[in-house]
N, CA and C atoms as a LAMMPS dump frame, in Angstrom:
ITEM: TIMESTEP
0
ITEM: NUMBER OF ATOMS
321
ITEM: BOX BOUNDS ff ff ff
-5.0000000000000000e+02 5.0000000000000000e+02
-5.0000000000000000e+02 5.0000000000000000e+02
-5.0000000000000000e+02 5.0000000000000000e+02
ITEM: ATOMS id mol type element x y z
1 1 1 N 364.875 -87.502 359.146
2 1 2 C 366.236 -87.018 359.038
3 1 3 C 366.204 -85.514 358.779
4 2 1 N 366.792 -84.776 359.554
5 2 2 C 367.35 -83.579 359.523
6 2 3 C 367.769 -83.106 357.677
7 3 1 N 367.789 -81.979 357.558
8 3 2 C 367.864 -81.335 356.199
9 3 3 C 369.66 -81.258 356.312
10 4 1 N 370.103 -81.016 357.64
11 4 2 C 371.968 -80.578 357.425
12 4 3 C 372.322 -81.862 357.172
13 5 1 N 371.324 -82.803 357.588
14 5 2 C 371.678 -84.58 357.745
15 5 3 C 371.902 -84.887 356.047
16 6 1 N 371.302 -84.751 355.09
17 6 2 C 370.971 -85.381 353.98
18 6 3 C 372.12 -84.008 353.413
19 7 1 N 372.769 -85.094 351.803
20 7 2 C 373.471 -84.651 350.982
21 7 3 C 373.091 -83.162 349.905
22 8 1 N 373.773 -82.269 349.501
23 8 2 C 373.014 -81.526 349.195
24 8 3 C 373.958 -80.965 348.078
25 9 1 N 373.554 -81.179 346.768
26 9 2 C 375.058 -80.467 345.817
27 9 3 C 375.032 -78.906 345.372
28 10 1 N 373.772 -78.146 345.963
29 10 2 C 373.368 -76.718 345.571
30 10 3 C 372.606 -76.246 347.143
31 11 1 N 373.499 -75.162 347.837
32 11 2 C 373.43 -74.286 348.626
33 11 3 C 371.319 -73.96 348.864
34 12 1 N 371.243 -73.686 347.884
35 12 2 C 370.014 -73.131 347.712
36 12 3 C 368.677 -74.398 347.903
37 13 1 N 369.007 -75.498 347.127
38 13 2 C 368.514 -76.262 347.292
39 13 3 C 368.306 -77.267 348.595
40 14 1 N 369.104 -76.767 349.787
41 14 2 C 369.547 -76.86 351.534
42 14 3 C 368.077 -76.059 351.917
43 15 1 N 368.107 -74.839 352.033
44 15 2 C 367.04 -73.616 352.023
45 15 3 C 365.815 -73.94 351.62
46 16 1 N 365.332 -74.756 350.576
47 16 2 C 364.634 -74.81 349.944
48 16 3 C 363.527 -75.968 350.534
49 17 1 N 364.345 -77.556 350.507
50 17 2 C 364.014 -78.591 351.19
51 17 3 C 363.246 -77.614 352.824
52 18 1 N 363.907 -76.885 353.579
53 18 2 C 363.709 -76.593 354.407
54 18 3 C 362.221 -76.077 354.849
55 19 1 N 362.155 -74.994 353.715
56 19 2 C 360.595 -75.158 353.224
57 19 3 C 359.775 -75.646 352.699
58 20 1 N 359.941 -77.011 352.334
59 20 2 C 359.099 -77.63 351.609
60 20 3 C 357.942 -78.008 352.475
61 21 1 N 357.103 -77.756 351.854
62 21 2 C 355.577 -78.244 352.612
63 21 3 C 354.912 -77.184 352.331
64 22 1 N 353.129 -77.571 352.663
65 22 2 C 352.33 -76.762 351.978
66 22 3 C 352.067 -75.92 353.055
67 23 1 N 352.556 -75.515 354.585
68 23 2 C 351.941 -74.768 355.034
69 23 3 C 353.447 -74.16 356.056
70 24 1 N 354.353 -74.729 355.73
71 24 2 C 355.995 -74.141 356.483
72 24 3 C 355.868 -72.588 356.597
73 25 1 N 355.928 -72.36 355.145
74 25 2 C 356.285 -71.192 354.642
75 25 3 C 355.096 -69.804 356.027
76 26 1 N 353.932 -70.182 355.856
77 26 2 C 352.616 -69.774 357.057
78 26 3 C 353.041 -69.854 358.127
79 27 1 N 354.091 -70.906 358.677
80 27 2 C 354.104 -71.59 359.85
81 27 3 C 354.883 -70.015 360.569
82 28 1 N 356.367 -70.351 359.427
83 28 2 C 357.29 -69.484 360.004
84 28 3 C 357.024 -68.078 360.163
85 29 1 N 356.187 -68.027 359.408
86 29 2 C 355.719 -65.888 359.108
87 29 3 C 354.683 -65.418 360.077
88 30 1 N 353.82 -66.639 361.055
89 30 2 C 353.328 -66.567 362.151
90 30 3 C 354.429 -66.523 363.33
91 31 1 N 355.152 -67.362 363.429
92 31 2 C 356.189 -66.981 364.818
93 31 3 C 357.002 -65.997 364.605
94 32 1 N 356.96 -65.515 363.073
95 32 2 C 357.98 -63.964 362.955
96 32 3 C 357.563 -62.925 364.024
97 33 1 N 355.98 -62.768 364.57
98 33 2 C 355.529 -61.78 365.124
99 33 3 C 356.046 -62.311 366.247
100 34 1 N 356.263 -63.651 366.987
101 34 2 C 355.612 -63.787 368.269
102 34 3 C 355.631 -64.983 368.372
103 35 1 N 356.105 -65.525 369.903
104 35 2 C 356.391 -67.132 369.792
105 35 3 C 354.41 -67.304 370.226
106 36 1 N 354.375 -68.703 369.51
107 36 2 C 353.014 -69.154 369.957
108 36 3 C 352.713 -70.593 369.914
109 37 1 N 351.764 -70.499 370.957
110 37 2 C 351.252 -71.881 371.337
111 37 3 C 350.202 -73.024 370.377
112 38 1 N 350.529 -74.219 370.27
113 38 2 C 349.805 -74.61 369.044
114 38 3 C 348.5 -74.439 368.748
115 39 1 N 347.662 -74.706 369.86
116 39 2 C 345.907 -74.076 369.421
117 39 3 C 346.56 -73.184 368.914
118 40 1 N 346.978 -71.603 368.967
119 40 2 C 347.547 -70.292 368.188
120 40 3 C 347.665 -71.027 366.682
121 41 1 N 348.255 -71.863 366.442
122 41 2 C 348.989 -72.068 365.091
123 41 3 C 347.923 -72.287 364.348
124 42 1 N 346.723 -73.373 365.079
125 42 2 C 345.989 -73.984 364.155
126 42 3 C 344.982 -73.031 363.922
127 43 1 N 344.62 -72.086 364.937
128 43 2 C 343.523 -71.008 364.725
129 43 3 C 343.951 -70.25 363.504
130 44 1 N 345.433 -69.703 363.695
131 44 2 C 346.085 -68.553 362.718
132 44 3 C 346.192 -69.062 361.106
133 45 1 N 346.06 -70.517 360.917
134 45 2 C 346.451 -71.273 359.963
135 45 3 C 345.542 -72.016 359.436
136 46 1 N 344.133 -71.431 358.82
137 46 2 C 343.288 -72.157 358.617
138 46 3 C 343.473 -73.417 357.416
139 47 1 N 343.099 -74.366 357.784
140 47 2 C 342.328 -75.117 356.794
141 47 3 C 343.746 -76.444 356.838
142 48 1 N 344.774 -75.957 358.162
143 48 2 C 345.784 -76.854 358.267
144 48 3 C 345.203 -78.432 359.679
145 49 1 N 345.518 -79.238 359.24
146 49 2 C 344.628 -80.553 359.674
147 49 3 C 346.093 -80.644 360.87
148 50 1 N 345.715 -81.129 362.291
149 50 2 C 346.232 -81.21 363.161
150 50 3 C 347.442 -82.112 363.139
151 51 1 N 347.181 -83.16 362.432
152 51 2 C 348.739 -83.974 362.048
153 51 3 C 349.189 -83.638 361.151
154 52 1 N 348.858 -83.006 360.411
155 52 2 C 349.982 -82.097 359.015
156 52 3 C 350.912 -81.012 360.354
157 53 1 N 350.136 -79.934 360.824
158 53 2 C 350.934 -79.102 361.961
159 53 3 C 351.995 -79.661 362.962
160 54 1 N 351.643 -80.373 363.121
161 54 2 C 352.919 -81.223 364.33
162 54 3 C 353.694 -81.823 363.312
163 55 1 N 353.68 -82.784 362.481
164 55 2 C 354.243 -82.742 361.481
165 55 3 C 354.992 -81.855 361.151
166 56 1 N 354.721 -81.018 360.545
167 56 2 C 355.388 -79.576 360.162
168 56 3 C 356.539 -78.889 361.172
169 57 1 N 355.985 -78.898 362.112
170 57 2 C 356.684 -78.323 363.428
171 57 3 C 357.761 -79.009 363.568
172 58 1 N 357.65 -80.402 364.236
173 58 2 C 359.163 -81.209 364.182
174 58 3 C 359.681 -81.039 363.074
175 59 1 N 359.314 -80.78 361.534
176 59 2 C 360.696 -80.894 361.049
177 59 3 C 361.125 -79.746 361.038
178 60 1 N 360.191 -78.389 361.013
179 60 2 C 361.403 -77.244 361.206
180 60 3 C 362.116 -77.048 362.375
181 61 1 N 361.624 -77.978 364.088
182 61 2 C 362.251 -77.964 364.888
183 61 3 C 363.749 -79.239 364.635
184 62 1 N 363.688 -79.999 363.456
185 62 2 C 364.237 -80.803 363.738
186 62 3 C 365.94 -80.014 363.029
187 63 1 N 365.093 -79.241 361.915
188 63 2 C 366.274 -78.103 360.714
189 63 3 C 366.638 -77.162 361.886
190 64 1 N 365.919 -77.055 362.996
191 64 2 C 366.354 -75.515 363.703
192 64 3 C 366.604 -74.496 363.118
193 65 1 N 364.885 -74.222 362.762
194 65 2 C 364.699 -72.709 362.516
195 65 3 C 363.227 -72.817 363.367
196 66 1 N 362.736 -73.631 364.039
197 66 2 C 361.713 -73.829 365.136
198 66 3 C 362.087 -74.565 366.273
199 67 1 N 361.978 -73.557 367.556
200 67 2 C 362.005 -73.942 368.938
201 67 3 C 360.807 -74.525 369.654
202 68 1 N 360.985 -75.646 370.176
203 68 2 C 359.69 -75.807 371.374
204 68 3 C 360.42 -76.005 372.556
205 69 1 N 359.34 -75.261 373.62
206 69 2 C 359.228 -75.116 374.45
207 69 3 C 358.077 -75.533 375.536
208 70 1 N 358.533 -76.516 376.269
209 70 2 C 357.256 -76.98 377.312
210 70 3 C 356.93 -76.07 378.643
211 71 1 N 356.061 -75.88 378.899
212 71 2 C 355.858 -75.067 380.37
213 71 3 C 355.008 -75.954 381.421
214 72 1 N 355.59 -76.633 382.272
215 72 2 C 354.762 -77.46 383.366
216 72 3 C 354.186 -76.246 384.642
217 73 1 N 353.246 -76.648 384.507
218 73 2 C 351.767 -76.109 385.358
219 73 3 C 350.667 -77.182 385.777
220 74 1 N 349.716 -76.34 386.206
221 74 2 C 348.629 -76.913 386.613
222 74 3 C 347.993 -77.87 384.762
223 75 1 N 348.236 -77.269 383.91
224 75 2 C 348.145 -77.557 382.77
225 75 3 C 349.419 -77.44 381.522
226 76 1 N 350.16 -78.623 381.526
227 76 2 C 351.11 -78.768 380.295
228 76 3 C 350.751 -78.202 378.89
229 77 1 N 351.786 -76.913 378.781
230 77 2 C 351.052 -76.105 377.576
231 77 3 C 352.53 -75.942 376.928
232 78 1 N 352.649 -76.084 375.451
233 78 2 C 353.809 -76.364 374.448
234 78 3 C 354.107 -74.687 373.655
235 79 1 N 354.866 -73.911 373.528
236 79 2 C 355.034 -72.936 372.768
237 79 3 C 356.326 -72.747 372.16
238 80 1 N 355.767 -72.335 370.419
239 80 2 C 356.982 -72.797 369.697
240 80 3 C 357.166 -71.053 369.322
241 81 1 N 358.514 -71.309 368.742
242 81 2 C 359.03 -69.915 368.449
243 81 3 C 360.162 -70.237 367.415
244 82 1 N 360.638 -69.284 366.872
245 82 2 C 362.032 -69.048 365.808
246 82 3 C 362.996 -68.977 366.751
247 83 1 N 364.11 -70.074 366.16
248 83 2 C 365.737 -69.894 366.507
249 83 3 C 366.043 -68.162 365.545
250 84 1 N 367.359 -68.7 366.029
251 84 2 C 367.985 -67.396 365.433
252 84 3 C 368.083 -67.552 363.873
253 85 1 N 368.446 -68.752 363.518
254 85 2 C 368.217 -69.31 361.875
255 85 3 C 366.892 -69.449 361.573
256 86 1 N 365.765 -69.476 362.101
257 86 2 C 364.054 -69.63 361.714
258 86 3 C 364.835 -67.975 361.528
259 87 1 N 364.81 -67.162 362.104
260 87 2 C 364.42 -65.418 362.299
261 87 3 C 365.33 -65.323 360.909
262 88 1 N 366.306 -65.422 360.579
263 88 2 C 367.365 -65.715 359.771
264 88 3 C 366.972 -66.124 358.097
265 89 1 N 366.406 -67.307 358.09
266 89 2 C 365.604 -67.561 357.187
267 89 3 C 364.29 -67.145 356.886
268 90 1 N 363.322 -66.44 357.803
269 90 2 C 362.278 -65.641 357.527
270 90 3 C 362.534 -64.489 356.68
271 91 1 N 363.633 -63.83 357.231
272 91 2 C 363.86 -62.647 356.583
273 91 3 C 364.892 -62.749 355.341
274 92 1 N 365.435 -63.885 355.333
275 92 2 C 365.454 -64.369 354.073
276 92 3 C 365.107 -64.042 352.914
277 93 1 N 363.469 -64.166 353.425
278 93 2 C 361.984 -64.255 352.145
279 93 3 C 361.69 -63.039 352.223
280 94 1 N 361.664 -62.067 352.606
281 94 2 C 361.385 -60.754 352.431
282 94 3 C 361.368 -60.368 350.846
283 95 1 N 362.59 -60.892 350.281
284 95 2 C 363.233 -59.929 348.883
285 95 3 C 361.929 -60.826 348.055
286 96 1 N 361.883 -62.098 347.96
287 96 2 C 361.164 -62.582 347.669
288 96 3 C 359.536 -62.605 347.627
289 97 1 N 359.015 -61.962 349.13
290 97 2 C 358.169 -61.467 349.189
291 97 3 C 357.114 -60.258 348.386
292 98 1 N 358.424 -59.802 348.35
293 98 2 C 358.606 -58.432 347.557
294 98 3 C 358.342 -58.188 345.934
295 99 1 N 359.317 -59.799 345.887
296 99 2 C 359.584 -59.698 343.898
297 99 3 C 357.495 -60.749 343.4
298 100 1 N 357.26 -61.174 344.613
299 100 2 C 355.72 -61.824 344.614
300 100 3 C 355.027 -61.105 344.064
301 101 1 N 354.625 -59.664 345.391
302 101 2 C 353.818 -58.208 345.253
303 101 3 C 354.458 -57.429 343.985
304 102 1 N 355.12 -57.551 343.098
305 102 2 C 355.624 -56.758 342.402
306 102 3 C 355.195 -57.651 341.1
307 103 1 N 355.243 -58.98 340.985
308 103 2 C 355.118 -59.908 339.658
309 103 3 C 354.037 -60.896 339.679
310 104 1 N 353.317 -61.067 340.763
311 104 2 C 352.163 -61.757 341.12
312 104 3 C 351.187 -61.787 341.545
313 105 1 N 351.124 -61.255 342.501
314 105 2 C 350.099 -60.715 343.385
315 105 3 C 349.216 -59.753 342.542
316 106 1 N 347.888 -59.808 342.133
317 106 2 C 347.129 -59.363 340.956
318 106 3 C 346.742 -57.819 342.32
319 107 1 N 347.292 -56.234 341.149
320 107 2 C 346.609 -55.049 342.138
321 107 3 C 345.34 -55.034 341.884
């Protein structure tokens, strides 16, 4: 089930579900540069196990903030990318990013 699908009594906590998982957050900050193809994901994303990634993928394709895209050829090749809400919610995390490098991130 979709994240807009399920009940939600705090705004933030919508956003949040959205990222839940241990490797979303990686997923999305890789297609920020650049839509890419899944070998791409799993190379860029070490130590993520091939059914956790597809996994992962449908549900941010399912929230739409991840697009797939099929390309028929001589060889069927899949490339995913950010909706306008993935791009939307990436940059989101910026401020956050920010308050990380400033309170966490050891200089």
């Amino acid at each position: 089930m979709s994240v807009r699908a399920r009940p939600h009594f705090c705004s933030l906590n919508a956003a949040v579900d959205i990222l839940s998982g241990k490797w979303k957050i990686l997923l999305l900050w890789e297609l920020l540069e650049q839509p890419r193809r899944f070998g791409e994901l799993r190379r860029l994303v070490p130590g993520i196990r091939e059914k956790v990634l597809i996994e992962q993928l449908r549900e941010l394709e399912a929230d739409g903030v991840v697009a797939r895209k099929a390309f028929d050829g001589t060889r069927l090749h899949v490339e995913y990318s950010l909706t306008e809400a993935g791009v939307a919610l990436t940059r989101a995390l910026e401020p956050l990013t920010q308050w990380s490098l400033e309170h966490v991130v050891p200089r």
